[in-house]
Structure formats: C-alpha cells, structure tokens
N, C-alpha and C positions, 0 to 999 in steps of 0.2 A: 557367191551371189551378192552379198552386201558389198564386196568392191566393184564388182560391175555397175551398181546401183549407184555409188557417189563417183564413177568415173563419168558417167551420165548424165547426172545430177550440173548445174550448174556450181560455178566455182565461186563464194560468198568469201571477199580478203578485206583484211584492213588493215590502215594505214595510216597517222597524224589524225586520230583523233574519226577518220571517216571508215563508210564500210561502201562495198559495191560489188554487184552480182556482173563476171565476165559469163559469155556467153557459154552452151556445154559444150560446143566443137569447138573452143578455142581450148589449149590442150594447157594445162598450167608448164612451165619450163621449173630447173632446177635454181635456188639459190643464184645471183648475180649480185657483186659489187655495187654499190649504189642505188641498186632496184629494190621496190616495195616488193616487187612482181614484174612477170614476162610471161607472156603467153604466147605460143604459136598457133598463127590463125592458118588452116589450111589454104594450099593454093586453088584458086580459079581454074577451071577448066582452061590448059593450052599452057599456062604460068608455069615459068620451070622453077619455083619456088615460094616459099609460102611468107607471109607477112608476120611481124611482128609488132605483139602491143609489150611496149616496156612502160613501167608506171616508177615513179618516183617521189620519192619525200627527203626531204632533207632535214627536216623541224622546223619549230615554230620560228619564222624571221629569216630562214636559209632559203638560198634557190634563185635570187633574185627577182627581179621586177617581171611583174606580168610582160609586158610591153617585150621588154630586154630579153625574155625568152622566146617571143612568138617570132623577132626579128631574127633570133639565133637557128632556130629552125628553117626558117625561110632560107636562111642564108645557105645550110648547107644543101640547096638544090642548087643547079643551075640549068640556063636554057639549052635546048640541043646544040643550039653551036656555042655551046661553051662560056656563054655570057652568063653574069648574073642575073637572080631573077630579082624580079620588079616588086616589093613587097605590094605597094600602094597596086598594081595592075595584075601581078601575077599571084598571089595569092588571095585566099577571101580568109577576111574575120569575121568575129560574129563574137558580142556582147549580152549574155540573156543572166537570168538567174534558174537556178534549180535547185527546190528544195531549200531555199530561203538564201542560197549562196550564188555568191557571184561566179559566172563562169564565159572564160573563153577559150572559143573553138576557133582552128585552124585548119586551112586546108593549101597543099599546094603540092604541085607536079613538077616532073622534070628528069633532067639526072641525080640522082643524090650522090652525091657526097662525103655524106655521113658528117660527123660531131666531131674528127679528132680521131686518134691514136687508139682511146678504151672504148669507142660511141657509133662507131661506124664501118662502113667496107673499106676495104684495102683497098678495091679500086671501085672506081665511080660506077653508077649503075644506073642507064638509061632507063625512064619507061615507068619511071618510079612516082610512087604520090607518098603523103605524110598526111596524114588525120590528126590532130592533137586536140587534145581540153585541158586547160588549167584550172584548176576548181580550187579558188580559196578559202579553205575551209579554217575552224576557229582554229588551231592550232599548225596553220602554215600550208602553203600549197601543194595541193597532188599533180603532180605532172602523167597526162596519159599521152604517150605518141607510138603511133600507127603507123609503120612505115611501113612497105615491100610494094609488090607491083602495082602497078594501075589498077587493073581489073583485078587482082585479090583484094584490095584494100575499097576499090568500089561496090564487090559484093560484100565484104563486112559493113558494109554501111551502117544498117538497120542494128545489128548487131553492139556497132560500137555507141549507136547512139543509145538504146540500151542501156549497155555499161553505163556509160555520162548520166541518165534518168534513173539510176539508180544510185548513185554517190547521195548518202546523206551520213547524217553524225550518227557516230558508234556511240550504241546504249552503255548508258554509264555502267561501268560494275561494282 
C-alpha cells in the first residue's frame, strides 16, 4: 500500500542547489549519464510513443551559455523538407523569472534530429516538438527538455509548466 501511495504521489528531485515537483503520471526513468533525471511522459491518444523530459546539471559555471543552448536545441530540428529551422521564425522564446530566477523557455517543432551520438534518435523523427526551460539557479543551470511528439508534448503542457513553477532553491541542510 505505502508503494502505491508514492508511486502516485508526485515526484519531488533535486539538482545544483534547486528542488522541483514533475508531474505523478510522468513515470520517473532509471539513472542516465549526464542526467539529473528522465521522466517518461505518457503518449497522447493516436501517439505511437511517449515523450520525454530529461533534466540536466552539470555544476556551477558548466553547461554553457543560455543563448548557445536554446540555439543548440533549435538546431537539432529541422523543417519537413529537410531545411533548417529558423530560430528567429521558427521557434518561440520567452524570458520571465520564477521564484526569484531567471528563466528561459523554448519551444519548437519539426523533425528532430536529436543532439548527437549519446542525445538523440538514430533516425530523424517527423512530427516532433521540444519544450525546454533553463533556470539559472545559484549554483549553475538546470536544463529541462521535453521532447517526443507533437500532441504528447502539447498535452503535457500544463504539466510541464508546473514542473518550471515549481523549481526553487533546496532548503539548506
């Protein structure tokens, strides 16, 4: 009974210094390389597969530049025929703070790509969106990216933006 309870339960992680509540149907994943955390967001009704949030930290000063990441994500989409996308037209950003930190959100469509060799699909994959927030927190950025289909990553929406309104600083211990 007490495992059914925190399977249920939302999932409370932290990471460089921050804490943040992922949603309870996003299913936590095992240990990865490079990852704070991974979650699997169920698929969309019709979706032949489900989306993922991978989060990342690298410490204080690693990870590179806000900018130099939102462009690196953008990059790995491209338009249906095969062009690159447009950051300035084809993706949207967004500049706000939350909970006293700066934070940028990304959003963009397409085929992806993926990141490389460790970071992405073997082959490209139509149809696809990327959600991301970089939250610069005192001890170095958290990277959140949302990537899998259109409409699974559209219905996480409410969900992920959650996640993001919930990132603040880990209580001292």
């Amino acid at each position: 009974m007490l495992a059914m309870t925190v399977a249920l339960g939302a999932s409370a992680e932290e990471a460089g210094g921050l804490t943040w509540t992922a949603p309870a149907e996003w299913a936590v994943q095992p240990a990865r390389a490079m990852r704070a955390a991974t979650y699997k967001v169920p698929a969309a009704k019709g979706d032949a597969e489900d989306a993922e949030l991978a989060v990342f930290y690298f410490g204080a000063g690693q990870g590179g530049a806000v900018d130099a990441n939102v462009k690196r994500w953008v990059a790995q989409f491209q338009k249906p025929d095969g062009k690159p996308v447009d950051p300035e037209k084809d993706a949207k950003t967004k500049q706000e703070k939350v909970n006293g930190m700066p934070v940028t959100t990304v959003e963009v469509k397409g085929t992806y790509a993926g990141g490389g060799p460790m970071m992405g699909p073997s082959a490209p994959k139509p149809g696809f969106k990327l959600r991301g927030a970089i939250v610069e927190g005192p001890e170095g950025p958290l990277f959140y990216k949302l990537t899998g289909p259109e409409k699974t990553v559209n219905g996480a929406e409410k969900g992920f933006r959650k996640l993001v309104e919930s990132v603040k600083p880990a209580a001292k211990k």
